[in-house]
C-alpha positions in Angstrom: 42.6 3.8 12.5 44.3 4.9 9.2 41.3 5.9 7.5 40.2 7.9 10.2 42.9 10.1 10.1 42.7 10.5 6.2 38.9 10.8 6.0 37.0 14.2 5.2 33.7 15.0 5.2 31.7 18.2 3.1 28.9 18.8 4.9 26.1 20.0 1.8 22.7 22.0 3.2 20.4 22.6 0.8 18.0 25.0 0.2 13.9 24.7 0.6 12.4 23.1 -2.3 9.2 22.8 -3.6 6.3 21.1 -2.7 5.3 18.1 -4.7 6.6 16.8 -8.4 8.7 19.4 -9.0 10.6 19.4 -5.4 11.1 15.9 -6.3 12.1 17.0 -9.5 14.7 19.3 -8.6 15.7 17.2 -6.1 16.8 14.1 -8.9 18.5 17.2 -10.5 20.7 18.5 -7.8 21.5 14.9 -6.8 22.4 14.0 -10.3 24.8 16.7 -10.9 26.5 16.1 -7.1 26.9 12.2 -8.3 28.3 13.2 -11.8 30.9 15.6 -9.7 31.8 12.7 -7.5 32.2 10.6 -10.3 34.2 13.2 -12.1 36.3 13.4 -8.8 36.6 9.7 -8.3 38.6 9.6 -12.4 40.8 12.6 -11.2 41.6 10.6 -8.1 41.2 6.6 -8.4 43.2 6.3 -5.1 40.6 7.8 -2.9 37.2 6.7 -1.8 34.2 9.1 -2.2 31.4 8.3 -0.8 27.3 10.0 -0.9 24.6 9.9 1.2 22.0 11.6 3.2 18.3 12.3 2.8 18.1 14.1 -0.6 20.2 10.9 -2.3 17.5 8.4 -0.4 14.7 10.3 -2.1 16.4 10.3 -5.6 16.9 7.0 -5.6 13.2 5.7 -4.0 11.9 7.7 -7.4 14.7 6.4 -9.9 14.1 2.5 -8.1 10.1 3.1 -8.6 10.8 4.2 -12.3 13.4 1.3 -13.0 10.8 -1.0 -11.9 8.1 0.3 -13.8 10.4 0.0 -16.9 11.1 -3.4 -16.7 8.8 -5.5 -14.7 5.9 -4.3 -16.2 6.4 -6.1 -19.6 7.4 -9.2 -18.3 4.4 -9.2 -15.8 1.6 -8.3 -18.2 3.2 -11.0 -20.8 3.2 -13.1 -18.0 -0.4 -12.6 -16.9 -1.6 -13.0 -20.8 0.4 -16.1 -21.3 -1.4 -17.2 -18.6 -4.4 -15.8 -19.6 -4.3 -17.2 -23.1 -3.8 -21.0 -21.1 -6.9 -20.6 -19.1 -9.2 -19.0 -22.2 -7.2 -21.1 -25.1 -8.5 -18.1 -27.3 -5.9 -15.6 -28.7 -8.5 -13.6 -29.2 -9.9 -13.1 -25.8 -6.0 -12.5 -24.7 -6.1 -9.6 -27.3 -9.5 -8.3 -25.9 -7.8 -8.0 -22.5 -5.0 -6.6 -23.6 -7.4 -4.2 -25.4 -9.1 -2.9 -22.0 -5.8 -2.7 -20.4 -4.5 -0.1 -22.5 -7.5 1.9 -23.5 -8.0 2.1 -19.8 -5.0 3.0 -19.1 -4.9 6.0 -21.7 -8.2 7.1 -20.2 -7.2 6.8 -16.8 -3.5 8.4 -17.5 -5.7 11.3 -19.3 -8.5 12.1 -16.7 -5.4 12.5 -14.2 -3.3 14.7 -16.5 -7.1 16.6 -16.5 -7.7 16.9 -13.1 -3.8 17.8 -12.4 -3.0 14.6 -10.6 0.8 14.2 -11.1 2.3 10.2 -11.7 4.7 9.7 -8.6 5.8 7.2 -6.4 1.7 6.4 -5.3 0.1 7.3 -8.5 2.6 5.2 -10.4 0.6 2.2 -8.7 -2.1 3.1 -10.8 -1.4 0.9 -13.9 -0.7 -2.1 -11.3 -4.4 -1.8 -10.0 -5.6 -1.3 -13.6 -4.6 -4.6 -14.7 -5.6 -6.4 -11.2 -9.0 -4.9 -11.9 -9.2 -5.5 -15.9 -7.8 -8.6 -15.7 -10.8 -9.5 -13.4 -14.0 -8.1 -15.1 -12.7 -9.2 -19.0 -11.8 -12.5 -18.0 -15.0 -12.5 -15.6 -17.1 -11.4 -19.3 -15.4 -13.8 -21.5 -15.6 -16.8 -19.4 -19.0 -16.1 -19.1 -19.7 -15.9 -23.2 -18.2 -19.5 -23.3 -20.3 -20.6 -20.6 -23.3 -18.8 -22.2 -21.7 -20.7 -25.9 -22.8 -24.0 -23.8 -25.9 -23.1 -23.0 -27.5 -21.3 -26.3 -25.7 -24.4 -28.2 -23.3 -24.0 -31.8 -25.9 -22.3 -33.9 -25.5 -19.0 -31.0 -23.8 -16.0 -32.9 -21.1 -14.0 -31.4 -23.0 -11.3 -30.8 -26.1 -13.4 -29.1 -23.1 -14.9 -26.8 -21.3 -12.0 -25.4 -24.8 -9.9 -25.3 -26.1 -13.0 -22.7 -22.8 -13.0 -21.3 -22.7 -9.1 -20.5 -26.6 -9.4 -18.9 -25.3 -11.8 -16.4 -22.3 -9.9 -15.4 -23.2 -6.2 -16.1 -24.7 -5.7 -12.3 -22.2 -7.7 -10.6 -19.6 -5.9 -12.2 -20.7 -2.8 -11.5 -21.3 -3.2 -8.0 -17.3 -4.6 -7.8 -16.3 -1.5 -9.9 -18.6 0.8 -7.2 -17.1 -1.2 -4.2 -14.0 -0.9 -5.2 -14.1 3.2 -5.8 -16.1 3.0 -2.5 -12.7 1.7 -1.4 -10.1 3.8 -2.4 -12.2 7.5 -2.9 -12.0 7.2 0.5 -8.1 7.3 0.7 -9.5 11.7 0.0 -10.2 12.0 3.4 -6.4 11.3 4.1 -4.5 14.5 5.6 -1.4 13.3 3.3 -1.7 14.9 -0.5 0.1 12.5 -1.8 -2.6 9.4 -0.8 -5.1 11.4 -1.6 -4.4 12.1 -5.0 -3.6 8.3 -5.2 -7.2 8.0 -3.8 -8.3 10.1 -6.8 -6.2 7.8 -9.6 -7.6 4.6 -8.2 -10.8 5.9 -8.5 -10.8 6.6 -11.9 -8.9 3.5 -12.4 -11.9 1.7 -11.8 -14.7 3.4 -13.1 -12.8 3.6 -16.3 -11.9 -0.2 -16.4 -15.3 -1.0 -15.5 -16.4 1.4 -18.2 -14.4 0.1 -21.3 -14.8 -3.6 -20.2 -18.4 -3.7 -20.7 -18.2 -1.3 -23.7 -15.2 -2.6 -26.2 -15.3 -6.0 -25.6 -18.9 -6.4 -26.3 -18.4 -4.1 -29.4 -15.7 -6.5 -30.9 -16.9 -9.6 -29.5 -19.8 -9.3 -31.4 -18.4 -8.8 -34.9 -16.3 -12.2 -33.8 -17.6 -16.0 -34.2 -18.7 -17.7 -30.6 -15.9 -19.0 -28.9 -15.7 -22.8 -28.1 -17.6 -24.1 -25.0 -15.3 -26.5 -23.6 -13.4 -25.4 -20.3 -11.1 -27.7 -18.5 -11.1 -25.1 -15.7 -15.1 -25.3 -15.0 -15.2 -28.7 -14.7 -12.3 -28.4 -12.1 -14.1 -26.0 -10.1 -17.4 -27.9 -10.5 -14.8 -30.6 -9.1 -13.9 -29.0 -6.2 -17.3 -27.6 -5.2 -18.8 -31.1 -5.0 -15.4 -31.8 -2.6 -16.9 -29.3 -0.5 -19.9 -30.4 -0.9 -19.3 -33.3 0.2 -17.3 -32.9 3.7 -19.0 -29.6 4.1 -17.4 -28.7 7.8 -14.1 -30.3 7.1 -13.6 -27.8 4.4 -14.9 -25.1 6.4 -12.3 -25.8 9.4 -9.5 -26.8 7.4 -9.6 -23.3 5.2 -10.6 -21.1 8.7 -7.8 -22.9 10.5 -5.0 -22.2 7.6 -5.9 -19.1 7.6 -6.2 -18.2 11.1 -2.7 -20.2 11.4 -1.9 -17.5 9.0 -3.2 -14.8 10.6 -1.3 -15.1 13.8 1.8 -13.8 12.6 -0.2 -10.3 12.5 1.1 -10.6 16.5 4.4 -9.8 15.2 3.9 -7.3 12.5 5.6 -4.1 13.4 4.6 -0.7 12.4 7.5 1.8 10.6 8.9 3.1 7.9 12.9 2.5 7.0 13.6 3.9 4.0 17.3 3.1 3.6 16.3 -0.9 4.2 14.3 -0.5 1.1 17.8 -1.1 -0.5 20.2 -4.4 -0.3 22.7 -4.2 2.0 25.1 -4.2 -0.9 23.9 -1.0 -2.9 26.1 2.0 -2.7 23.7 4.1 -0.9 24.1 1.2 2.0 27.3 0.9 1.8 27.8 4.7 1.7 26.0 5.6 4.5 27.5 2.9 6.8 30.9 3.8 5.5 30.1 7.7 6.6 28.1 7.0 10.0 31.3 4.8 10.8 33.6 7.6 10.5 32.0 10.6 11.0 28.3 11.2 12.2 24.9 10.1 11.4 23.7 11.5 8.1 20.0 11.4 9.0 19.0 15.3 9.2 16.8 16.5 12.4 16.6 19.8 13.7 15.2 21.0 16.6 13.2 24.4 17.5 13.3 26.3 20.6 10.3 29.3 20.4 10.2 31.8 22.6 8.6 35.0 23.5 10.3 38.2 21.8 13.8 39.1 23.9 13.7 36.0 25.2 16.1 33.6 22.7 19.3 35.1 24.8 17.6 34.3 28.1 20.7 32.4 30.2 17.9 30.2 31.5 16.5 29.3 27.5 20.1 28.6 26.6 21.2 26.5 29.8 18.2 24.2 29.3 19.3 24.2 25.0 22.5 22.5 26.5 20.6 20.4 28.3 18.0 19.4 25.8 21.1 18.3 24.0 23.2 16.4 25.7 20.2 14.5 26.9 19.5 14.0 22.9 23.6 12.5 22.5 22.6 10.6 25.6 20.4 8.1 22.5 22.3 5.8 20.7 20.6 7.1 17.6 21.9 10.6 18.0 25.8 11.5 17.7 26.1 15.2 18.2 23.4 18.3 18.3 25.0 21.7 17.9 23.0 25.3 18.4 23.9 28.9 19.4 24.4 27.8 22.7 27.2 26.0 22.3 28.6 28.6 20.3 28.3 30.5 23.6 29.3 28.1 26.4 32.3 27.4 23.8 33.1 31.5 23.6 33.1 31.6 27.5 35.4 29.4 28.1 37.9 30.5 25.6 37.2 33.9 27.0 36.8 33.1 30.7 38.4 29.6 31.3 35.1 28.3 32.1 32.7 26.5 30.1 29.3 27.8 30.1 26.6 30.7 29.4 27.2 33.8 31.1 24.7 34.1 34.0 23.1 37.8 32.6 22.1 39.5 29.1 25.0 42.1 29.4 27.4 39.2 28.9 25.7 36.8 26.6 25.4 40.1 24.3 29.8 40.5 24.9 29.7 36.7 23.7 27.8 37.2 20.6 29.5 40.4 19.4 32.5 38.5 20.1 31.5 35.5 17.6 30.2 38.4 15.1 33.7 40.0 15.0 35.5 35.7 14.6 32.9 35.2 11.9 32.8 38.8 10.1 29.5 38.8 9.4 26.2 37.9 10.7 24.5 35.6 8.5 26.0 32.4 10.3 24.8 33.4 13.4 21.2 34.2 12.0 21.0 30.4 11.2 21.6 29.5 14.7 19.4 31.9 16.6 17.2 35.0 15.9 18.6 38.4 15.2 17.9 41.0 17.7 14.0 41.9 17.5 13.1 38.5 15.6 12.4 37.5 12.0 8.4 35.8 13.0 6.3 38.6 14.6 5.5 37.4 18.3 8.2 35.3 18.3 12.1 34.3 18.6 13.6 31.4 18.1 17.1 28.8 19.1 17.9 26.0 16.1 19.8 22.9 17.5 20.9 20.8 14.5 20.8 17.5 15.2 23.2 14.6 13.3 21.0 11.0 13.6 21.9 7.3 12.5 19.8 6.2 10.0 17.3 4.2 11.6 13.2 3.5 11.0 10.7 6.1 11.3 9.7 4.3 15.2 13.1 5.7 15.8 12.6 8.9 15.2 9.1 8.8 16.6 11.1 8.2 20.1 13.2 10.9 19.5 10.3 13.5 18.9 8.9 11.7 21.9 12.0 12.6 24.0 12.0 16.8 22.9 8.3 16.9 23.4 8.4 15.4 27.2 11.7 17.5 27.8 9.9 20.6 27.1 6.8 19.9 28.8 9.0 19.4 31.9 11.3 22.4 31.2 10.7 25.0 28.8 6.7 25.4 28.9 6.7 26.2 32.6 8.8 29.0 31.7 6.9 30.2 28.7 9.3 28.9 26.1 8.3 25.2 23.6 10.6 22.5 22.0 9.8 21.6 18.7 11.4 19.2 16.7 11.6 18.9 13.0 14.1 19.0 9.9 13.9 16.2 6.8 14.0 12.9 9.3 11.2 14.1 11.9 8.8 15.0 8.5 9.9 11.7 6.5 8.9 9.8 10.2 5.8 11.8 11.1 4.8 11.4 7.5 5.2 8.1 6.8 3.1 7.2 10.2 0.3 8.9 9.1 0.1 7.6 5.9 0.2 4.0 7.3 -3.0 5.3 10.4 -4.3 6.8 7.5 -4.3 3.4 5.3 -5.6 1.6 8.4 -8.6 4.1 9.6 -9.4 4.3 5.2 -9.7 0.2 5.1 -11.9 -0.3 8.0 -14.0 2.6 6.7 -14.0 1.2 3.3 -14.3 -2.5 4.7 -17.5 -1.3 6.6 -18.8 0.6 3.7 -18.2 -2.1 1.5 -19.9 -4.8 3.4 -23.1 -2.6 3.9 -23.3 -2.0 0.0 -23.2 -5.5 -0.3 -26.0 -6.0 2.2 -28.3 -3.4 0.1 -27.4 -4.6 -3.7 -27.8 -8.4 -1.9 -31.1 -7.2 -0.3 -29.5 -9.5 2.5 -28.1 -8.2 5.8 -27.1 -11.6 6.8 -25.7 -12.6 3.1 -24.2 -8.9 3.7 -22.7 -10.0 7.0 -21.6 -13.3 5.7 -19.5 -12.2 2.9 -17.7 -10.2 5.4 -15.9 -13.8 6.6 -14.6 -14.6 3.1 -13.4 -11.0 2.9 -11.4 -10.9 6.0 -9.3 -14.3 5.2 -6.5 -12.5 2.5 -6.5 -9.4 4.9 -5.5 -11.8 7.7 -3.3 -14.2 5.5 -1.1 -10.8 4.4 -0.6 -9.1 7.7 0.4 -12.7 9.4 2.8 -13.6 6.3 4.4 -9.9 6.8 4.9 -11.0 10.6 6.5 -14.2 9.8 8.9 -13.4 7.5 10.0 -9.9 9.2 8.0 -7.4 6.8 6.9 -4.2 8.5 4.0 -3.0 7.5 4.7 1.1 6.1 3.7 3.5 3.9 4.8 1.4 0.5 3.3 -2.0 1.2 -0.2 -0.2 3.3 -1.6 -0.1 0.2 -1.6 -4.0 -0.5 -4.2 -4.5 2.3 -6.6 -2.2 0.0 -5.9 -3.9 -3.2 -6.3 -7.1 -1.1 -9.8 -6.0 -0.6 -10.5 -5.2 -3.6 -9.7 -8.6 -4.7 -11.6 -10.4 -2.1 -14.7 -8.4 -2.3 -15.0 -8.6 -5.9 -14.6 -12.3 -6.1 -17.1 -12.5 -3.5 -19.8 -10.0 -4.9 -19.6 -12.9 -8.0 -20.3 -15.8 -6.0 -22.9 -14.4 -3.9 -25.0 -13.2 -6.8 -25.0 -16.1 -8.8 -25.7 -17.9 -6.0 -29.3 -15.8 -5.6 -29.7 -16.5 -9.1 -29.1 -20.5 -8.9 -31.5 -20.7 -5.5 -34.6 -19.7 -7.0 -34.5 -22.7 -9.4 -32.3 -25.4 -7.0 -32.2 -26.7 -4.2 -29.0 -25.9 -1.6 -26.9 -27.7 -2.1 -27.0 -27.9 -6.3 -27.5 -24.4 -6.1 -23.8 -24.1 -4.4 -22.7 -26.2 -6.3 -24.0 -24.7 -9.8 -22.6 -21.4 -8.9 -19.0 -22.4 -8.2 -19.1 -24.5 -11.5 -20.0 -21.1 -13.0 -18.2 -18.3 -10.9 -15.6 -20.5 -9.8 -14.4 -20.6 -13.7 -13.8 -16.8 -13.8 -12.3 -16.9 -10.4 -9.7 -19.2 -11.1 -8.7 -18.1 -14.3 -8.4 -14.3 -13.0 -6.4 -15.7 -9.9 -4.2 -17.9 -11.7 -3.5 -14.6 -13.9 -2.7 -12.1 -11.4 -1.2 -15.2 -8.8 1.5 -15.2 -11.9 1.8 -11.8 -12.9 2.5 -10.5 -9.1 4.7 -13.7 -8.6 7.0 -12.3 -11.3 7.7 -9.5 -9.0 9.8 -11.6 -6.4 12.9 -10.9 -9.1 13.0 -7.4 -8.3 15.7 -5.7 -6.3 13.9 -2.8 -4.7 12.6 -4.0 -1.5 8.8 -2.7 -1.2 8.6 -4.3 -5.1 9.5 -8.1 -4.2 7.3 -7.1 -1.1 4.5 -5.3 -3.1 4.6 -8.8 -5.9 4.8 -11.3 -2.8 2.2 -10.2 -0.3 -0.3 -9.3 -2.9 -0.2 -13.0 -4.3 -0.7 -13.8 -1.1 -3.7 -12.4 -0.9 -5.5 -13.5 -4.5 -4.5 -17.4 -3.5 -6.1 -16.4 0.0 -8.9 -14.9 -1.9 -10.0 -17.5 -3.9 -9.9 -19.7 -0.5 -12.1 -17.6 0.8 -14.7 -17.7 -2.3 -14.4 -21.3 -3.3 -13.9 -23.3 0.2 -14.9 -21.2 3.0 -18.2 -19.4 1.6 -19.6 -22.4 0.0 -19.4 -24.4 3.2 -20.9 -21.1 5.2 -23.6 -21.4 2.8 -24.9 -24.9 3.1 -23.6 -25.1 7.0 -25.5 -22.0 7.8 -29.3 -21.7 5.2 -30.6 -20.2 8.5 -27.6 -17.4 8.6 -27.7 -16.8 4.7 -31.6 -16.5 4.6 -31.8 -18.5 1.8 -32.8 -22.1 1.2 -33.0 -22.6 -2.2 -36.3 -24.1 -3.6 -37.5 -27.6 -2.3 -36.6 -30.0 -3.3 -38.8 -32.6 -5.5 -39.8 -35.9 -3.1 -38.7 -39.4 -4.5 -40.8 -41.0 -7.4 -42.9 -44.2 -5.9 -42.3 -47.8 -7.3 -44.1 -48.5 -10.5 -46.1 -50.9 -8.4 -47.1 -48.6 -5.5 -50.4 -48.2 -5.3 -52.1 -44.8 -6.0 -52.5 -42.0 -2.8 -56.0 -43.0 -1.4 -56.7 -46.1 -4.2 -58.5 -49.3 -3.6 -56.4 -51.8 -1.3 -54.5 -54.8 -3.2 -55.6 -58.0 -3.2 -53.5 -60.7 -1.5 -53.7 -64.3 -3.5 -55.2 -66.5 -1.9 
């Protein structure tokens, strides 16, 4: 009660900004310069509260969190990931190859964009995150394989003979993940939304480049290098675990399909919206400003709402009676607190004039009203905000603003309350001639952050078809095509029902994860599937299964263990949509590998008549030493 009597608000509109990086630009400027004058304020006068908030300082601080995060979780994570990495290769020197393709790729990458004009904001600044998900995978892919190739060509093998076997094994392969996964996001182009597309663009490059320097640096330096050592704890381990599978073959299967379709059942409660102001702990000052402001005043969420008319018709009675009710319907929403327009300013004029509230029922004494207000305000310019001037500004057209004051809520909020002015003038204004439009910083921030999410969606299942028939041509398989679809599904599934669980909605910062999810999956699988061609023309099944995982599974497991870490590392972040971004994506590698070393195994040797592949007979049993020969002379019996 006391602070409501001593609490003022300054209401701050500013003007149009630019479109793209330097809007955002000038945005962090203006806000920066209101928060040093608050905090200038706050020293002059410790005994009062100040408080800030509303869209721009929302935007300001979604860049300056992105930033901060960049700052000082990357370091940790990528010392994470090679610590790791160095654990898994025991070779300081294959940890400073990686390293190597990390940054030159990331120069490269950083310079193509710079290039093509591609600015580095909130979704191009994922860019360096998919770079080392995607080096991580093909140098670690190439040097596992030069040990394993160490084993085979035997201690007298050079460096250079190594790592040239090594890159002829894993040169297609690779190439087909890189090509998959620029399959994947070039598609993100086709999105309406600038800012996806030109992270569409980045991601792109991002791949051909690390594709590009992985199979060009590291066998340049590897070769000048000694052959590393041949042992590897980790192949034996997944040598291990593909003769588990092996063994109990449709336990594996339904064990992995049930965990993950267990998983995948919280997709039921995933919810689709973006909240921007949630993205924050409840504790920030942003929070804690805007509740503190909503509680006393209004909603600081900025909507506006457009009534167009024919010319001479914006000071029709009728237009102005339905404005008033258009807006006290709006105030009837819990969301909403108060709309305002010209029509108020009219209804309000009346009754101080007349006694009665209301619009005057003709022209002649709407147009007494107004030159009423004109004479109160002194000039015009106020008025033009509210309504056109006589004769219009837009040729064709005239036009009633109603500013509208919102709660902060998710972007499904504001969907209902575009909902609610688009039905009201289909029922009331279009018969007459006149539409409803609703917009202003709220509506856009809503409208776009839904259509970056159906965007995301209708790009994945593009990309997730593409993918999968690229697969069937490189494989020269449809069926091994259509079966590596099964694998690639699982981390998709295990995300979205791990988001419904634990209460994360899927929106326009974590949409992406699904893609890189993908990525992961589908690369992992391309590995497996093509050594397992290889392995079938010389074994049988079974040992070619088996082989394959002892071979693939080593790369697999070491690039998941890397990037399981590195994302992990994440969860200590205090921006939301980071802890979010680091959780659901390691999610999806452990989910991943699943997929690659339990569930397509067992699909293999479960289903030879769905892959199309049998693998080459296998050798009958050698007879007893004391068989007789095929078709020889019978054997005596002793008498």
């Amino acid at each position: 009660q006391t602070w409501r009597s001593r609490a003022s608000m300054v209401a701050v509109a500013l003007e149009r900004l630019p479109e793209g990086t330097r809007g955002a630009e000038l945005n962090v400027a203006i806000v920066s310069r209101l928060e040093a004058l608050v905090t200038e304020q706050q020293r002059v006068h410790p005994q009062v509260r100040f408080w800030l908030a509303g869209s721009p300082m929302i935007k300001a601080r979604i860049v300056a969190a992105i930033q901060h995060d960049m700052v000082t979780f990357a370091p940790p994570l990528m010392l994470i990931a090679m610590l790791v990495a160095s654990c898994m290769l025991r070779s300081i020197k294959g940890v400073a190859l990686v390293l190597g393709v990390l940054g030159l790729t990331n120069g490269m990458t950083l310079g193509a964009m710079g290039l093509l004009g591609v600015p580095l904001d909130a979704m191009t600044s994922l860019v360096p995150t998919l770079i080392l998900v995607i080096g991580v995978a093909d140098s670690l892919h190439l040097l596992v394989e030069q040990r394993a190739q160490a084993a085979r060509l035997g201690p007298e093998a050079s460096g250079a003979e190594t790592i040239e076997a090594a890159a002829r094994h894993v040169l297609v392969p690779c190439l087909l993940t890189s090509a998959t996964t620029m399959i994947g996001f070039g598609s993100l182009v086709a999105s309406p939304i600038p800012p996806i597309q030109r992270f569409g663009v980045a991601a792109a490059l991002s791949a051909g480049a690390t594709f590009l320097i992985t199979m060009t640096f590291i066998p340049a330096v590897a070769a000048l290098l000694k052959a590393p050592a041949p042992a590897s704890a980790v192949q034996s381990r997944a040598r291990g675990l593909a003769e588990f599978v092996l063994r109990r073959p449709r336990l594996s299967l339904l064990g992995a399909l049930g965990f993950c379709l267990a998983l995948g059942l919280g997709w039921l409660k995933v919810e689709v919206y973006t909240d921007f102001l949630s993205f924050f702990p409840e504790q920030d000052p942003l929070v804690e400003s805007v509740a503190a402001i909503e509680s006393r005043f209004v909603g600081v969420a900025p909507c506006e709402v457009i009534v167009a008319t024919p010319p001479g018709r914006s000071r029709d009675p009728r237009v102005l009676e339905l404005t008033l009710a258009l807006e006290r319907q709006l105030e009837a929403s819990e969301m909403v607190d108060v709309c305002f327009s010209a029509a108020d300013m009219v209804a309000e004029a009346t009754r101080l004039m007349t006694g009665k509230r209301g619009i005057p029922p003709d022209a002649a004494g709407i147009a007494r009203v107004e030159k009423v207000l004109r004479q109160v305000a002194g000039h015009e310019d106020g008025l033009q905000q509210l309504i056109s001037p006589p004769g219009g500004v837009h040729p064709g057209e005239e036009w009633v603003r109603i500013t509208v004051r919102a709660r902060s809520v998710g972007s499904h909020r504001y969907g209902e309350l575009s909902r609610l002015v688009r039905e009201f003038s289909r029922e009331h204004f279009e018969p007459i001639g006149v539409r409803a439009l609703p917009t202003g910083t709220s509506i856009v921030f809503s409208e776009s952050a839904q259509a970056i999410v159906d965007g995301q969606i209708k790009s994945f299942f593009f990309a997730y078809v593409l993918i999968t028939v690229v697969l069937s041509v490189f494989l020269r398989s449809l069926r091994l095509g259509l079966i590596s679809a099964i694998p690639n599904v699982a981390p998709i599934a295990a995300l979205l029902g791990v988001m419904g669980y634990l209460g994360i909605p899927f929106n326009s910062f974590n949409s992406m994860v699904a893609s890189i999810a993908l990525g992961i999956a589908v690369d992992d699988t391309i590995h497996v599937l093509a050594g397992f061609q290889r392995s079938a023309r010389e074994l049988p099944l079974r040992e070619a299964v088996a082989a394959t995982i002892g071979r693939e599974g080593t790369a697999l497991i070491s690039t998941s263990a890397v990037l399981f870490c590195g994302f992990g590392f994440l969860l200590l972040a205090t921006f939301v949509p980071t802890t979010e971004f680091g959780l659901l994506t390691a999610v999806a590698i452990a989910v991943a590998l699943l997929g690659d070393l339990v569930i397509l195994p067992a699909l293999l040797v479960l289903c030879p008549w769905l892959t199309g592949v049998r693998g080459v007979e296998e050798a009958p049993p050698a007879p007893p030493a004391d068989a007789p020969a095929l078709g020889g002379p019978p054997t005596s019996e002793p008498a």
